[in-house]
Backbone as XML, in Angstrom:
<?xml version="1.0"?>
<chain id="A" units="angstrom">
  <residue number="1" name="UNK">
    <atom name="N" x="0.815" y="-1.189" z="0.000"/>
    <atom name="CA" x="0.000" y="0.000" z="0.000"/>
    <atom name="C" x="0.865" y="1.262" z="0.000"/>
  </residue>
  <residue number="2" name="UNK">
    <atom name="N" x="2.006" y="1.105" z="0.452"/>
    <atom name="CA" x="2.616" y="2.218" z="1.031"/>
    <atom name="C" x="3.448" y="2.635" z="-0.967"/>
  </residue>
  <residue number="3" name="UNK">
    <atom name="N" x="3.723" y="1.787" z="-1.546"/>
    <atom name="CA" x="4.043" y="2.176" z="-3.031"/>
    <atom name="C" x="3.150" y="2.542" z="-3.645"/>
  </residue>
  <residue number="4" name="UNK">
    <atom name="N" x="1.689" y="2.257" z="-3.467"/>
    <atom name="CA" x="0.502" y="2.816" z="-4.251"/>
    <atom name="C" x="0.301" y="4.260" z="-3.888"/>
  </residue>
  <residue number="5" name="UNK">
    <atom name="N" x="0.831" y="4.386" z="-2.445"/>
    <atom name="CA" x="0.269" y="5.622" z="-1.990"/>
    <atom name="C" x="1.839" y="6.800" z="-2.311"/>
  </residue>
  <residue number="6" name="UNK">
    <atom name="N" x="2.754" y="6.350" z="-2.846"/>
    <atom name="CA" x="3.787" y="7.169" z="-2.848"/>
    <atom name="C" x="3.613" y="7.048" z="-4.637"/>
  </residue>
  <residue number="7" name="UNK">
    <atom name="N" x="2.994" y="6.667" z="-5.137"/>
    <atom name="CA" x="2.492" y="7.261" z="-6.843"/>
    <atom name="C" x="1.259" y="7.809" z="-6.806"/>
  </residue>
  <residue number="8" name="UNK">
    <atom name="N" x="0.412" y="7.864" z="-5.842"/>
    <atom name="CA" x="-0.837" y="8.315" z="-6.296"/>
    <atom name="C" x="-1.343" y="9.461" z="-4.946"/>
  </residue>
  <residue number="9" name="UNK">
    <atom name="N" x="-1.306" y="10.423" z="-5.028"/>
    <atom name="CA" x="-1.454" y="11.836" z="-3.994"/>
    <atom name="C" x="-2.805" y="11.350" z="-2.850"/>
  </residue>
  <residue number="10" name="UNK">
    <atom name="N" x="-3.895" y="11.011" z="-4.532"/>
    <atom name="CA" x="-4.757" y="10.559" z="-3.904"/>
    <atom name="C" x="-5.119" y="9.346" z="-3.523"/>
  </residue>
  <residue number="11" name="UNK">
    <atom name="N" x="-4.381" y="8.375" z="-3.137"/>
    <atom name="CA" x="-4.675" y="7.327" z="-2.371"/>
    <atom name="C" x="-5.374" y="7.258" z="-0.989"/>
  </residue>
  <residue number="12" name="UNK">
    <atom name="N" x="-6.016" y="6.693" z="-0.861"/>
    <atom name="CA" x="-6.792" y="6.343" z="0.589"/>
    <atom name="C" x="-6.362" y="5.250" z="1.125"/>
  </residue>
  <residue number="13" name="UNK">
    <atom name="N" x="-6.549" y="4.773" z="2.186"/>
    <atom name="CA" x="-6.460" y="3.422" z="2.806"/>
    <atom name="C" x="-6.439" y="3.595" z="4.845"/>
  </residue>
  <residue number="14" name="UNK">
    <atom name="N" x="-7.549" y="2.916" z="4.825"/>
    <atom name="CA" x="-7.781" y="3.141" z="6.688"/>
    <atom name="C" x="-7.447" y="1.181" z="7.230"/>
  </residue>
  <residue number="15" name="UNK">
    <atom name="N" x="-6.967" y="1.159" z="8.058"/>
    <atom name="CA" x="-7.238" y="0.042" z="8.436"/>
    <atom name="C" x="-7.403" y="-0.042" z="9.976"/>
  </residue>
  <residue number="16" name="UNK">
    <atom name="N" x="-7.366" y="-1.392" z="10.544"/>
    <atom name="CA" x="-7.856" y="-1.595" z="12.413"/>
    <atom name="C" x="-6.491" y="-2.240" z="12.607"/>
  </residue>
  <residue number="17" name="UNK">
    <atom name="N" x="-5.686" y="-2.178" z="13.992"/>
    <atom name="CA" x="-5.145" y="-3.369" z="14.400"/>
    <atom name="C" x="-5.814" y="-3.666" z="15.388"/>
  </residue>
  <residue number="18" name="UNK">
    <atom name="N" x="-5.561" y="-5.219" z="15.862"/>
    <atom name="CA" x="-5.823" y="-6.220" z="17.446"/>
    <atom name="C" x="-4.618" y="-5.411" z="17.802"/>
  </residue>
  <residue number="19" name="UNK">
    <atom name="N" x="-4.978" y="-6.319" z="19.419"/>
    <atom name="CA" x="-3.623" y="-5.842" z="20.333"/>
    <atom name="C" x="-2.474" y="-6.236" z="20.236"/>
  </residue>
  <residue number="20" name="UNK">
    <atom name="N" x="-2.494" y="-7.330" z="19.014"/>
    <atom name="CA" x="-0.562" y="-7.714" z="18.599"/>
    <atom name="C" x="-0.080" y="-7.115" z="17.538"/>
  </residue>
  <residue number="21" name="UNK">
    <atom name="N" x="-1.427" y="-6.044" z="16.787"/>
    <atom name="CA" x="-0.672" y="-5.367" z="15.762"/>
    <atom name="C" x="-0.788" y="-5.673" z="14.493"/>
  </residue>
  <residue number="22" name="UNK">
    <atom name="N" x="-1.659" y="-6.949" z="14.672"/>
    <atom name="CA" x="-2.254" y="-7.524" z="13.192"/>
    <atom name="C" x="-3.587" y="-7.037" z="12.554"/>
  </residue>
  <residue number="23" name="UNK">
    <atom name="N" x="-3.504" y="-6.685" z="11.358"/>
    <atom name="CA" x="-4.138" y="-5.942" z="10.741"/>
    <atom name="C" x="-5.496" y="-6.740" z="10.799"/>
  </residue>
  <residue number="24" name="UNK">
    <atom name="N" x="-6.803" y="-5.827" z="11.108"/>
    <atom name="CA" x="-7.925" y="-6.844" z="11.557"/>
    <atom name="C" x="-8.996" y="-6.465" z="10.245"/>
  </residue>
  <residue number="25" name="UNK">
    <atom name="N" x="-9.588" y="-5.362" z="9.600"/>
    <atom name="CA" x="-9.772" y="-4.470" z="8.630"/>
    <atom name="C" x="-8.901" y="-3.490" z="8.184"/>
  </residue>
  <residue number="26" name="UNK">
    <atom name="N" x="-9.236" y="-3.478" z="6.619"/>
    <atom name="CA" x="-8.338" y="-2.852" z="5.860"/>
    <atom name="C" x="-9.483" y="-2.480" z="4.767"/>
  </residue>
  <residue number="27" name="UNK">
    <atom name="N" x="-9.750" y="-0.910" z="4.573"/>
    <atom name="CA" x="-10.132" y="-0.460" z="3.651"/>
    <atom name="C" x="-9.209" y="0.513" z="2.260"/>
  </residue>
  <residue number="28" name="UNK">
    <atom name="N" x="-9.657" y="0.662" z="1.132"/>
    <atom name="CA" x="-8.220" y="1.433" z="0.022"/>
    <atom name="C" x="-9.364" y="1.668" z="-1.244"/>
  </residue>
  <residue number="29" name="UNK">
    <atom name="N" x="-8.742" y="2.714" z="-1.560"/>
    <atom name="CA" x="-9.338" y="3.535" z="-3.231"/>
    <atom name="C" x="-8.567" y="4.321" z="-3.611"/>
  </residue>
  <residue number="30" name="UNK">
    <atom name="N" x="-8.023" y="4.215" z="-4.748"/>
    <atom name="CA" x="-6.913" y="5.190" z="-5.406"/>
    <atom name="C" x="-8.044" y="6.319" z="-5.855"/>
  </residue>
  <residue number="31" name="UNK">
    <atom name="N" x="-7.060" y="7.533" z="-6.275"/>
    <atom name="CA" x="-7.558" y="8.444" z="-6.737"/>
    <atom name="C" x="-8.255" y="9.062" z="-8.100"/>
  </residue>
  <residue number="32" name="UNK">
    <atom name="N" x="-8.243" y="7.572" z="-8.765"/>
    <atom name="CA" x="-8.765" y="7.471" z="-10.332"/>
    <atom name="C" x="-9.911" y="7.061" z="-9.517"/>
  </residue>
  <residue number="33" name="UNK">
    <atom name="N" x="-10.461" y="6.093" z="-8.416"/>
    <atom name="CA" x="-11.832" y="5.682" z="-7.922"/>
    <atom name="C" x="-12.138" y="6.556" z="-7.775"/>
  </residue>
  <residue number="34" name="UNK">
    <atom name="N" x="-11.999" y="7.639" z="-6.485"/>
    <atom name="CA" x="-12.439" y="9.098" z="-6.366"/>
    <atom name="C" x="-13.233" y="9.555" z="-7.454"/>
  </residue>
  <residue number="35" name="UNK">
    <atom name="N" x="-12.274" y="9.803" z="-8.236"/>
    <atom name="CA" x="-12.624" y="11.069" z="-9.473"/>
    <atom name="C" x="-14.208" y="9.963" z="-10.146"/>
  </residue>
  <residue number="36" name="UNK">
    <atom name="N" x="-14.360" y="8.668" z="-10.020"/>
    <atom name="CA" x="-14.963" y="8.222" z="-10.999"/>
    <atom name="C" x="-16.150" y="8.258" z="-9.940"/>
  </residue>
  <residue number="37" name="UNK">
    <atom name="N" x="-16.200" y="8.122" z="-8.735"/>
    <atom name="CA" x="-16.673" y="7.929" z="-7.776"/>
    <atom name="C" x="-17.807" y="9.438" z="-7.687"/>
  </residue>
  <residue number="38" name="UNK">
    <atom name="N" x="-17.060" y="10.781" z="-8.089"/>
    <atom name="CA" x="-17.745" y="11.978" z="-8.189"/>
    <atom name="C" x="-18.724" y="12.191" z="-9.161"/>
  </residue>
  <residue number="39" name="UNK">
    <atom name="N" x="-18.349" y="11.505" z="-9.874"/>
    <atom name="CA" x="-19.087" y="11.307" z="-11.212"/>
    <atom name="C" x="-20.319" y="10.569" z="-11.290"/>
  </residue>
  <residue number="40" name="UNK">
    <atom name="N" x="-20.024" y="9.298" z="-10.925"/>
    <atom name="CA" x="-20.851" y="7.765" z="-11.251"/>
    <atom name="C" x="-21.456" y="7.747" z="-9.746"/>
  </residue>
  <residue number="41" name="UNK">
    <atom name="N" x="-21.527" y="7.891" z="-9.421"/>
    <atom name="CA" x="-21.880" y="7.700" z="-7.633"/>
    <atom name="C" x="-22.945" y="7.935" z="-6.601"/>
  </residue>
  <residue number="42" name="UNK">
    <atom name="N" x="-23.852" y="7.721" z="-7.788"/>
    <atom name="CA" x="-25.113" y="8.059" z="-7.715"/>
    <atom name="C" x="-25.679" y="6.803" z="-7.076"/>
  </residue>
  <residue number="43" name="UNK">
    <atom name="N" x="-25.673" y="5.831" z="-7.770"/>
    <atom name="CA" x="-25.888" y="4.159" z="-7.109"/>
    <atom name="C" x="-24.796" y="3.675" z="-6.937"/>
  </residue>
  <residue number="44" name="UNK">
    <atom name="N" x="-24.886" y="2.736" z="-5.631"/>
    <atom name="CA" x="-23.615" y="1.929" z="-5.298"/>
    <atom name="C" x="-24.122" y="0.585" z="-5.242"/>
  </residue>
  <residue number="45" name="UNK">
    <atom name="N" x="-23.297" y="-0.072" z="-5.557"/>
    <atom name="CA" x="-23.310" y="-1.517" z="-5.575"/>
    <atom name="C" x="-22.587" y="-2.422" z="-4.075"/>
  </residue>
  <residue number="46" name="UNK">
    <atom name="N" x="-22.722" y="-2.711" z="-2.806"/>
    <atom name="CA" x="-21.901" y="-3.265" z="-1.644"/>
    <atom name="C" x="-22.373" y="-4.194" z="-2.246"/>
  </residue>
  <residue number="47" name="UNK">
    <atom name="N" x="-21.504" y="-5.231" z="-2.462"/>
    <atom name="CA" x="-21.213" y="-6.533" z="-1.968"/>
    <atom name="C" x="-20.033" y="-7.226" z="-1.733"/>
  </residue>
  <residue number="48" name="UNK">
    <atom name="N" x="-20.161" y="-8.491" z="-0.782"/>
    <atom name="CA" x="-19.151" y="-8.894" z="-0.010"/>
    <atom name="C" x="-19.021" y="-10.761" z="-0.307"/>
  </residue>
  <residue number="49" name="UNK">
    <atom name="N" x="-17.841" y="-10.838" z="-0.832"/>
    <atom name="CA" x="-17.801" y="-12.700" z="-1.355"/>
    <atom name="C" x="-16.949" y="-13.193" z="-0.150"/>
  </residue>
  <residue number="50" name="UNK">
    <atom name="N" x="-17.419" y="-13.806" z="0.392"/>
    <atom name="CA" x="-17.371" y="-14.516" z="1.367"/>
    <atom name="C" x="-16.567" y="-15.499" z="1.169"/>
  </residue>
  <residue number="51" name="UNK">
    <atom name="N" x="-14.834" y="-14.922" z="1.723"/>
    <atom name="CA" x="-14.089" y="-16.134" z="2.267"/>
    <atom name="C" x="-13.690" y="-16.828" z="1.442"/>
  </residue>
  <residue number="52" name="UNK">
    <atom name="N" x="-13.398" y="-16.327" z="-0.099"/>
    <atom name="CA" x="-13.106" y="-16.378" z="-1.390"/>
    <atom name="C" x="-11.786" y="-16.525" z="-1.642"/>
  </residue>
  <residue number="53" name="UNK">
    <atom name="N" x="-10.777" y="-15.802" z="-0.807"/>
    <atom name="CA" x="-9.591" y="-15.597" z="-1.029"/>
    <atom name="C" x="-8.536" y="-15.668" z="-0.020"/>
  </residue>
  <residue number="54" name="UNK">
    <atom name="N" x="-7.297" y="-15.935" z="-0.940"/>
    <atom name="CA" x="-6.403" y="-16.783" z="0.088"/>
    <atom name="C" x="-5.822" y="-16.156" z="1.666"/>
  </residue>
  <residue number="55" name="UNK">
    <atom name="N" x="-6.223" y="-14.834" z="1.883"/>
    <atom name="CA" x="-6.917" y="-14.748" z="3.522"/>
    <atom name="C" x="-7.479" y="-15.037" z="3.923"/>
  </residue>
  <residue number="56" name="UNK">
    <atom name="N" x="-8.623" y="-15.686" z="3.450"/>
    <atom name="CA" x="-9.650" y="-16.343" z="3.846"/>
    <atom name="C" x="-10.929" y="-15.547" z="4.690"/>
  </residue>
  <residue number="57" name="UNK">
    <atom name="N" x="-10.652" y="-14.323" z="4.203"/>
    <atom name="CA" x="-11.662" y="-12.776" z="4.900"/>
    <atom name="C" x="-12.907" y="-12.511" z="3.962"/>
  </residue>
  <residue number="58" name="UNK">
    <atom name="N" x="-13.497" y="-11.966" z="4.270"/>
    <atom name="CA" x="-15.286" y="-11.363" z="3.105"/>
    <atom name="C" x="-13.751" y="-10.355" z="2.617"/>
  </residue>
  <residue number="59" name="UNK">
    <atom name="N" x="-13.780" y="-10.187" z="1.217"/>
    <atom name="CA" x="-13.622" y="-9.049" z="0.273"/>
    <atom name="C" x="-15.023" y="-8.557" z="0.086"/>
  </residue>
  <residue number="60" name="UNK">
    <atom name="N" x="-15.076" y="-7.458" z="-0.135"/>
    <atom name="CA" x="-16.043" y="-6.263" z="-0.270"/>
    <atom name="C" x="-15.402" y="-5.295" z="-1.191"/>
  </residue>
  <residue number="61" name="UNK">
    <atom name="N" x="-16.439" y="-4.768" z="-2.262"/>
    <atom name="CA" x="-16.118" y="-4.032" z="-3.038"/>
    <atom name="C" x="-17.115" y="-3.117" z="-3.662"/>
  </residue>
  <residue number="62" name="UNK">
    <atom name="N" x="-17.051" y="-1.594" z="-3.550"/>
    <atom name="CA" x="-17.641" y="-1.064" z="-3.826"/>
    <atom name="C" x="-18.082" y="-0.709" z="-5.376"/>
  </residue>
  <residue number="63" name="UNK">
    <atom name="N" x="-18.763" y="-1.075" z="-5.890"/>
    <atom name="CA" x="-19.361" y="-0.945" z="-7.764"/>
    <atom name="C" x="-20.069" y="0.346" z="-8.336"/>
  </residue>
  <residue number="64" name="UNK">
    <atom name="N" x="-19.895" y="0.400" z="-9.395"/>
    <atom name="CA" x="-21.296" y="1.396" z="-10.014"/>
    <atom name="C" x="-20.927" y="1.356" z="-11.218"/>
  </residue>
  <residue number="65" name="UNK">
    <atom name="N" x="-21.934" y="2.021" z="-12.088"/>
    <atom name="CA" x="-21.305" y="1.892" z="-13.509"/>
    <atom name="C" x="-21.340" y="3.653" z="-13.820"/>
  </residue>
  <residue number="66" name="UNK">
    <atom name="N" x="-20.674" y="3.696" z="-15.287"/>
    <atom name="CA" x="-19.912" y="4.994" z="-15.695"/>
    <atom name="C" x="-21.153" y="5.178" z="-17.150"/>
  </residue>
  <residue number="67" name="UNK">
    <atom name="N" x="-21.093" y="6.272" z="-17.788"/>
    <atom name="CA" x="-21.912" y="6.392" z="-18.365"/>
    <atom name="C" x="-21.939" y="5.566" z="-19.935"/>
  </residue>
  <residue number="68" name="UNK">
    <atom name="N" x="-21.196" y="4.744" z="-19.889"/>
    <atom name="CA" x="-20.947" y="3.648" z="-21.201"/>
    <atom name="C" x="-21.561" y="1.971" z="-20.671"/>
  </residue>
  <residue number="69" name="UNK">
    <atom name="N" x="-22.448" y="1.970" z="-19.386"/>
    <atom name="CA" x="-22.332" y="0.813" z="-18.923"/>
    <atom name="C" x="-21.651" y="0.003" z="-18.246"/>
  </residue>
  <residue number="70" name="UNK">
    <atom name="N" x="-20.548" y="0.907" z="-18.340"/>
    <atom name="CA" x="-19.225" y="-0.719" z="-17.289"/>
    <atom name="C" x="-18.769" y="-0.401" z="-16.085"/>
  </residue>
  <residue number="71" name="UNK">
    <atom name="N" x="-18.625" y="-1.202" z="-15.735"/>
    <atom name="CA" x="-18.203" y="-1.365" z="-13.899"/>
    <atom name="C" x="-17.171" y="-0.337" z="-13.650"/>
  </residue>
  <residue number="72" name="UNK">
    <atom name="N" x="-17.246" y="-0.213" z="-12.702"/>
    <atom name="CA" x="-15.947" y="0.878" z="-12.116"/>
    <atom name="C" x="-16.201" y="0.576" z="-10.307"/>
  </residue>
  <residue number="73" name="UNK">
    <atom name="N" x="-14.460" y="0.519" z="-10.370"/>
    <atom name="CA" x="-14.530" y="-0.231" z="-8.737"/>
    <atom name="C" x="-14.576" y="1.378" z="-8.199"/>
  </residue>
  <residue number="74" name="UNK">
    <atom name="N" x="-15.101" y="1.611" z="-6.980"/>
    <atom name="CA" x="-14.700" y="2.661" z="-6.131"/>
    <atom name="C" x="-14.164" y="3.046" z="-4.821"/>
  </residue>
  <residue number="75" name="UNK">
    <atom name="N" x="-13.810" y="1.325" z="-4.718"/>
    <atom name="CA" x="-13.525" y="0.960" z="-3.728"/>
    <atom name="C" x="-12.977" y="-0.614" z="-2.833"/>
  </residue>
  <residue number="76" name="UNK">
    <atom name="N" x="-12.619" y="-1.216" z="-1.932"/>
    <atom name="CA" x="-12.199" y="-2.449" z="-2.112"/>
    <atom name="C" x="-12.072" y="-2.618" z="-0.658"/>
  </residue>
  <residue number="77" name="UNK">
    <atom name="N" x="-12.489" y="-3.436" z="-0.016"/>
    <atom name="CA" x="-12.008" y="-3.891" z="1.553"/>
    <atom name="C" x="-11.625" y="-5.387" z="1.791"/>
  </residue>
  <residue number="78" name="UNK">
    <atom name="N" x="-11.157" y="-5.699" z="2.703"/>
    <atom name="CA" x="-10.982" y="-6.873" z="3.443"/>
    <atom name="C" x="-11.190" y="-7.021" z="4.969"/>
  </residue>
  <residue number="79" name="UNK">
    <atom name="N" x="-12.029" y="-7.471" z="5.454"/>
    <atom name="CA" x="-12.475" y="-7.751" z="6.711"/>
    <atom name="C" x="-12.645" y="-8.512" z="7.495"/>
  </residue>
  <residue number="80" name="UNK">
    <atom name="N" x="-12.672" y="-9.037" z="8.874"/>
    <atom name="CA" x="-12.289" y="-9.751" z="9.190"/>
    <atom name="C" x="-13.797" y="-10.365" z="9.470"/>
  </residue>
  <residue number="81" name="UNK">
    <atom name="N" x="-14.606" y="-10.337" z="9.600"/>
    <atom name="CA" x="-16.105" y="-10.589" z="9.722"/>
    <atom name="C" x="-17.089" y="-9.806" z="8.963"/>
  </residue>
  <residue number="82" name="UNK">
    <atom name="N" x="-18.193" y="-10.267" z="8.897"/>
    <atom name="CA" x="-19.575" y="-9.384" z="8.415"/>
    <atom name="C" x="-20.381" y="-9.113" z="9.665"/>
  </residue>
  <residue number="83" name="UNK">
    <atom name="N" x="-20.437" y="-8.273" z="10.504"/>
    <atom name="CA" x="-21.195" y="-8.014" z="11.223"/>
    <atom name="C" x="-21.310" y="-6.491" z="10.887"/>
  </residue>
  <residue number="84" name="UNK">
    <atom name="N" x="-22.169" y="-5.854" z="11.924"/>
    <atom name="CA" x="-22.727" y="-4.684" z="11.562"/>
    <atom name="C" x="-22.127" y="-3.631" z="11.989"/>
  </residue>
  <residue number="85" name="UNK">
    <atom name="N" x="-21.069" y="-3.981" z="12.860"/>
    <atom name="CA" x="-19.999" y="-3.143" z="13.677"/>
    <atom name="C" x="-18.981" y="-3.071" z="12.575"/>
  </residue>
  <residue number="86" name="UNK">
    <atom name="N" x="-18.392" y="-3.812" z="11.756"/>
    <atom name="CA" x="-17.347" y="-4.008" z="10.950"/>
    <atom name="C" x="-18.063" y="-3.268" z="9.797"/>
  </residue>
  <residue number="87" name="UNK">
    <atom name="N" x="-19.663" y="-3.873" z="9.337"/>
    <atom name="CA" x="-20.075" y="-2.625" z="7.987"/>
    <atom name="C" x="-20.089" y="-1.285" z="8.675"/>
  </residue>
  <residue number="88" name="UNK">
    <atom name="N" x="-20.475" y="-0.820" z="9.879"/>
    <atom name="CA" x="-20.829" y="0.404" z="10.013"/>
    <atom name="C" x="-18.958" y="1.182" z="9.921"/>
  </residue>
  <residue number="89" name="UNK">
    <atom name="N" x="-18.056" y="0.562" z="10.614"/>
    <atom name="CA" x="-16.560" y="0.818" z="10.555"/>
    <atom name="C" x="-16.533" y="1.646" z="8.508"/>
  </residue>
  <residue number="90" name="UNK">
    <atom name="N" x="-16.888" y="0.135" z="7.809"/>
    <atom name="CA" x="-16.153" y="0.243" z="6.732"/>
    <atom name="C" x="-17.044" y="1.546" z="5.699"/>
  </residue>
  <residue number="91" name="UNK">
    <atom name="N" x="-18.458" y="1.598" z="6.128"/>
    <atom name="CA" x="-18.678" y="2.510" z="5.226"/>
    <atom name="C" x="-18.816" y="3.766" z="5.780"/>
  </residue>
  <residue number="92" name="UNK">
    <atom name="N" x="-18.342" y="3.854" z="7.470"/>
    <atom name="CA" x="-17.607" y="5.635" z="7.574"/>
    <atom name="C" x="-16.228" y="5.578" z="6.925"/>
  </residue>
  <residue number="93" name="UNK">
    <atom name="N" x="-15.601" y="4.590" z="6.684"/>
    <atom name="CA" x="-14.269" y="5.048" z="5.814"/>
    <atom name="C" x="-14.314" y="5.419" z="4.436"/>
  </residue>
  <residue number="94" name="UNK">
    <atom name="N" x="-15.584" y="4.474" z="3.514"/>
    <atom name="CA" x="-15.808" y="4.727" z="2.702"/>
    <atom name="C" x="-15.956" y="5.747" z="2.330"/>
  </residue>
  <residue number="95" name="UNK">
    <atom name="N" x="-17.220" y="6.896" z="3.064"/>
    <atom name="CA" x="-17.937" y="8.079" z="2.970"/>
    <atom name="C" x="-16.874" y="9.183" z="3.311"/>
  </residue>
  <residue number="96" name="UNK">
    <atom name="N" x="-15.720" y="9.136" z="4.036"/>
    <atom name="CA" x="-14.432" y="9.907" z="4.866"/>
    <atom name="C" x="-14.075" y="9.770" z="3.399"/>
  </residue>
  <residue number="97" name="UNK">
    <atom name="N" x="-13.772" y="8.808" z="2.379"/>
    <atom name="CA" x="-12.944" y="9.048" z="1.999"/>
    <atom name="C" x="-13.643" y="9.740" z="0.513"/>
  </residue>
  <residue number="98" name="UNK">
    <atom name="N" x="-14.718" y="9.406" z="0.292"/>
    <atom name="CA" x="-15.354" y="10.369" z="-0.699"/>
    <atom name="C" x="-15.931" y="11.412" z="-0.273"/>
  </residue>
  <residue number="99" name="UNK">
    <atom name="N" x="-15.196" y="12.565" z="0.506"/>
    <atom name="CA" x="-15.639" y="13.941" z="1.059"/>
    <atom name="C" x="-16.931" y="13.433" z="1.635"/>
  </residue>
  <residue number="100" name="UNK">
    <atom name="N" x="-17.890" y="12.696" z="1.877"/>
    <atom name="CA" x="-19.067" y="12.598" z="2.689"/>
    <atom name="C" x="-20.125" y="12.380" z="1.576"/>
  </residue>
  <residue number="101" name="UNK">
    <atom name="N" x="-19.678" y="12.208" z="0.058"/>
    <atom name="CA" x="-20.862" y="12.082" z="-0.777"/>
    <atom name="C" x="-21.576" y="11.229" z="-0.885"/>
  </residue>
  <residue number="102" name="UNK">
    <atom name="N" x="-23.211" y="10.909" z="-0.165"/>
    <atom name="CA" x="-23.744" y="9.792" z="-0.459"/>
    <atom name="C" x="-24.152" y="9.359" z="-1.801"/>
  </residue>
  <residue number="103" name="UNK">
    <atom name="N" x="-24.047" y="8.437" z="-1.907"/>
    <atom name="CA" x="-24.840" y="7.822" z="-2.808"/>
    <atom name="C" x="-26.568" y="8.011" z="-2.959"/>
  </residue>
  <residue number="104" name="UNK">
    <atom name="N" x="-26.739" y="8.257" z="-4.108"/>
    <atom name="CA" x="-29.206" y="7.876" z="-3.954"/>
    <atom name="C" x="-29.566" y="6.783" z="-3.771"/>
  </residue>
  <residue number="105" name="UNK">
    <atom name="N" x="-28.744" y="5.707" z="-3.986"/>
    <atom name="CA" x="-29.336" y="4.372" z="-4.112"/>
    <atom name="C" x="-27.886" y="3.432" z="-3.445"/>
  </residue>
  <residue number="106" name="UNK">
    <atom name="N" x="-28.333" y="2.456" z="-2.372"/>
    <atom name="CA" x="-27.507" y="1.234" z="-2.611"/>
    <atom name="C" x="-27.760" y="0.134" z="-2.618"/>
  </residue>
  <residue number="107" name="UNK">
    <atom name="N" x="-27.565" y="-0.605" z="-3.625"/>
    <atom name="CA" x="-27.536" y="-1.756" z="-3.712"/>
    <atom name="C" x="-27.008" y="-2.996" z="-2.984"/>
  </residue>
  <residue number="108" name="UNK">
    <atom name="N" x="-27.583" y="-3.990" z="-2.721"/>
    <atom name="CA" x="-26.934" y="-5.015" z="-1.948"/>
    <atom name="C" x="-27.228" y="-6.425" z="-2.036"/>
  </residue>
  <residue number="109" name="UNK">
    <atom name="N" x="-27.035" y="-7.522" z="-1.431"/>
    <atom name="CA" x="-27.156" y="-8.887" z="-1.845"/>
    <atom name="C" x="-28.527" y="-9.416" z="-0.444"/>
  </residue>
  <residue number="110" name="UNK">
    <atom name="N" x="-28.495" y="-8.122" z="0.198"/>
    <atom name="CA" x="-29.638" y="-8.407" z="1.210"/>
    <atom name="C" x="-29.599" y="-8.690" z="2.497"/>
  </residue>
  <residue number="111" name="UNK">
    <atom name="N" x="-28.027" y="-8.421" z="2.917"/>
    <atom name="CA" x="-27.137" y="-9.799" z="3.922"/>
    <atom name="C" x="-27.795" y="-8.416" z="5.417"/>
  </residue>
  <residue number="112" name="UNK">
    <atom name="N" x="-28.426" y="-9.145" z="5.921"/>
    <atom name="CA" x="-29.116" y="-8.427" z="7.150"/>
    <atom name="C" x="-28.109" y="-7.206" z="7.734"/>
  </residue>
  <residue number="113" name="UNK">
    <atom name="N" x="-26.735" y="-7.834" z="8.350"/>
    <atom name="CA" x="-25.966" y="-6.801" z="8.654"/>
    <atom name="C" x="-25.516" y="-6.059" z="7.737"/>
  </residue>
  <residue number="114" name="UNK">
    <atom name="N" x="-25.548" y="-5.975" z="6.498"/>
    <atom name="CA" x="-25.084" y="-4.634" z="5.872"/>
    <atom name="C" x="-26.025" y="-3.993" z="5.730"/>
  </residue>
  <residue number="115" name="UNK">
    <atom name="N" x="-27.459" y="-4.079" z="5.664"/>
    <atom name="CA" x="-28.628" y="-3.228" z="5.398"/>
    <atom name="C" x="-28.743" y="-2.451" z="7.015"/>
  </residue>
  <residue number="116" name="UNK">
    <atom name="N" x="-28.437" y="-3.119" z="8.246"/>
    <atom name="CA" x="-28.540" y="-2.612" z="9.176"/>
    <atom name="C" x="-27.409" y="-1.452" z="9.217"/>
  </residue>
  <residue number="117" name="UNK">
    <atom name="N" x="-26.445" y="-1.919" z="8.768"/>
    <atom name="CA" x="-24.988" y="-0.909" z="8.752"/>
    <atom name="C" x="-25.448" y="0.376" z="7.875"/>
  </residue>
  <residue number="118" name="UNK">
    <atom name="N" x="-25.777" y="0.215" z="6.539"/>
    <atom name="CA" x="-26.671" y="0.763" z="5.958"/>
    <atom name="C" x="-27.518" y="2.191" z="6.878"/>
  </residue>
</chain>
């Protein structure tokens, strides 16, 4: 992270440690997401694939589309659970990191704790 963020001004990235220092959540959006994010960011897309990858954590990734139809990430997490304490964490980082702009619409897969986080 620390090379992404020494090429790109606007890089973001918040994360949590436990008490040994191990990274527990980790949120990140470069500054091409931003800019697309000001734009397109009208609807958001949360969803979270569950335990998919070789951390073995929910990835979460924030979606929307651009005015040609296609995806554009605006965002990307790794977490250590889905509960509603961990969504409510990840989408004040989210919103911190897009100046506070909500979205009109978000989309989701329905998963109780993110609509509550929501």
């Amino acid at each position: 992270m620390n090379a992404l963020a020494a090429k790109d001004p606007h890089f973001f990235c918040r994360f949590t440690a436990d008490s040994e220092d191990r990274m527990v959540d980790m949120f990140w959006r470069d500054g091409h997401s931003f800019v697309d994010y000001q734009c397109y960011g009208d609807v958001l897309i949360f969803d979270s694939t569950y335990k998919t990858n070789v951390y073995n954590r929910p990835l979460v990734l924030f979606v929307g589309t651009n005015n040609h139809r296609g995806s554009i990430v605006f965002g990307a997490a790794l977490l250590s659970d889905e509960t509603v304490e961990t969504y409510t964490w990840l989408l004040r980082k989210f919103l911190d990191s897009m100046n506070g702009k909500m979205p009109k619409a978000v989309i989701t897969d329905g998963d109780e704790a993110m609509r509550t986080a929501i």
